[in-house]
C-alpha positions, -999 to 999 in steps of 0.1 A, spaced: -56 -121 175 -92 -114 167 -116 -142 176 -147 -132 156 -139 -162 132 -138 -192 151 -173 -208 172 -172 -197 211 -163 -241 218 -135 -235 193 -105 -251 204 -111 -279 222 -80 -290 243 -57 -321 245 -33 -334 269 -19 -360 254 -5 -376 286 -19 -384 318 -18 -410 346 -39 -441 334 -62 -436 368 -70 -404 359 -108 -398 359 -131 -369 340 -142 -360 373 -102 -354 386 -100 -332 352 -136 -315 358 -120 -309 396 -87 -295 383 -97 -273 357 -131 -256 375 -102 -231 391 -92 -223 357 -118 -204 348 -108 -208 310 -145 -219 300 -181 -238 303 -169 -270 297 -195 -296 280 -179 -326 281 -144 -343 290 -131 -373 268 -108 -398 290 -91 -424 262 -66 -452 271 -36 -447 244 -34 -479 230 -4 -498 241 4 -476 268 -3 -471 303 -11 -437 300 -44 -419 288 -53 -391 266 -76 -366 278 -103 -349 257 -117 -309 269 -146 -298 247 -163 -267 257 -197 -250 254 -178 -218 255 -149 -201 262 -151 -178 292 -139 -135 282 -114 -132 305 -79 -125 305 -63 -161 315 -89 -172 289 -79 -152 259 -43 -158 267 -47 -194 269 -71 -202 240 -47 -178 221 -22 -199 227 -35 -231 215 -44 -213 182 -7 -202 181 -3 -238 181 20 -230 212 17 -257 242 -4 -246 278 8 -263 312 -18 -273 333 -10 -275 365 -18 -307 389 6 -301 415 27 -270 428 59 -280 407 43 -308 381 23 -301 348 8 -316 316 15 -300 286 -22 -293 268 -26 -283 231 -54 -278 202 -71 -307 201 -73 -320 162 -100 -349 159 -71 -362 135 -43 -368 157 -28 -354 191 -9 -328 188 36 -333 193 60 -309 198 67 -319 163 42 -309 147 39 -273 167 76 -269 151 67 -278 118 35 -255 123 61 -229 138 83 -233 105 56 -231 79 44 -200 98 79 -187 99 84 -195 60 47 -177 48 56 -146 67 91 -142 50 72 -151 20 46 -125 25 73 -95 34 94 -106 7 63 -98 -18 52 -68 3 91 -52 -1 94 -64 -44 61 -50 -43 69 -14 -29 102 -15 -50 81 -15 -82 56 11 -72 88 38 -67 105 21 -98 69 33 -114 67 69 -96 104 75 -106 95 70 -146 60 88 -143 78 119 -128 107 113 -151 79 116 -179 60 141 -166 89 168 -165 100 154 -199 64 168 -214 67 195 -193 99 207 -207 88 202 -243 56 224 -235 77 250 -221 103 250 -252 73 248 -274 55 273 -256 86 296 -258 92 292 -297 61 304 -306 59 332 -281 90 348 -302 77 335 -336 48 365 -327 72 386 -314 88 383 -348 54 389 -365 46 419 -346 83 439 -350 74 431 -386 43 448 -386 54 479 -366 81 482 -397 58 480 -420 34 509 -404 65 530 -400 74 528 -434 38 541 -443 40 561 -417 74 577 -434 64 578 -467 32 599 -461 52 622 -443 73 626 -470 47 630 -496 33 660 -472 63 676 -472 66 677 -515 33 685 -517 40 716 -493 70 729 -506 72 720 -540 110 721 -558 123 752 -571 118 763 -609 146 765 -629 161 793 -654 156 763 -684 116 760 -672 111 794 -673 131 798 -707 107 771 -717 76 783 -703 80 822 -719 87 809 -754 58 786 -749 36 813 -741 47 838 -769 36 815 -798 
């Protein structure tokens, strides 16, 4: 978790139950060791109709260290932090919200909502890639469907000029043939018959 977004003070923590004699100085004491942050100022409030009290961290800054990060990453989790005030006893701390205090109640509705948005957001994410291959499947379904016709199209006219062109090379072959031919009668002319020459003497005699 990245923690460019929130102020350096940002959380401030809670524990929502402590002993009723418990002073700011006791807290300042117990949480110095810590080393979780500068703190500014420590709130000490009697919960009304209790014997207990609530108790208030708010921090200049939080320090950059490890136990830090982890702690102040917790909190944002809206997970609880135990602090320690003797070997085997602990107060549970959380995010202070000027609101209310936080309850395990709330960190599990918190917990649940969280839970809920991210099956939300993965349920979109997966609908999501569905329809972009649903869309890739019909654009390369398309695209060979025009690439077919080009090639079909392509192919009818290649032998439409084909056709053309054996029509053509007839054509010069018949010219081709017939001036052979008329070389050839040109060249040897057809014999003269006996009637021709009949014809031809008695023409010229008159």
């Amino acid at each position: 978790m990245s923690f460019c977004k929130h102020h350096p003070s940002f959380p401030s923590l809670c524990i929502p139950h402590v002993a009723g004699h418990i002073t700011e100085e006791g807290i300042w004491n117990l949480f110095q060791p810590l080393q979780l942050g500068d703190i500014a100022h420590i709130e000490v409030v009697s919960n009304r109709g209790k014997k207990d009290s609530r108790v208030i961290i708010h921090w200049n800054y939080w320090y950059d260290n490890r136990n830090a990060e982890d702690t102040r990453r917790r909190l944002l989790d809206g997970k609880d932090f135990p602090v320690f005030y003797h070997p085997e006893r602990f107060w549970k701390s959380y995010q202070y919200l000027p609101s209310q205090v936080r309850r395990p109640s709330s960190i599990a509705l918190k917990d649940t909502r969280c839970q809920e948005e991210e099956k939300r957001r993965k349920a979109a994410a997966a609908l999501s890639r569905q329809e972009e291959e649903k869309r890739r499947k019909a654009a390369a379904a398309l695209s060979r469907q025009e690439e077919e016709k080009r090639r079909k199209a392509a192919a009818a006219l290649s032998r439409q000029e084909e056709s053309v062109e054996l029509t053509r090379e007839e054509q010069h072959t018949l010219e081709v043939s017939y001036m052979v031919m008329m070389t050839t009668v040109e060249m040897h002319p057809p014999p003269i018959t006996r009637t021709a020459k009949k014809l031809h003497a008695m023409t010229h005699s008159r």
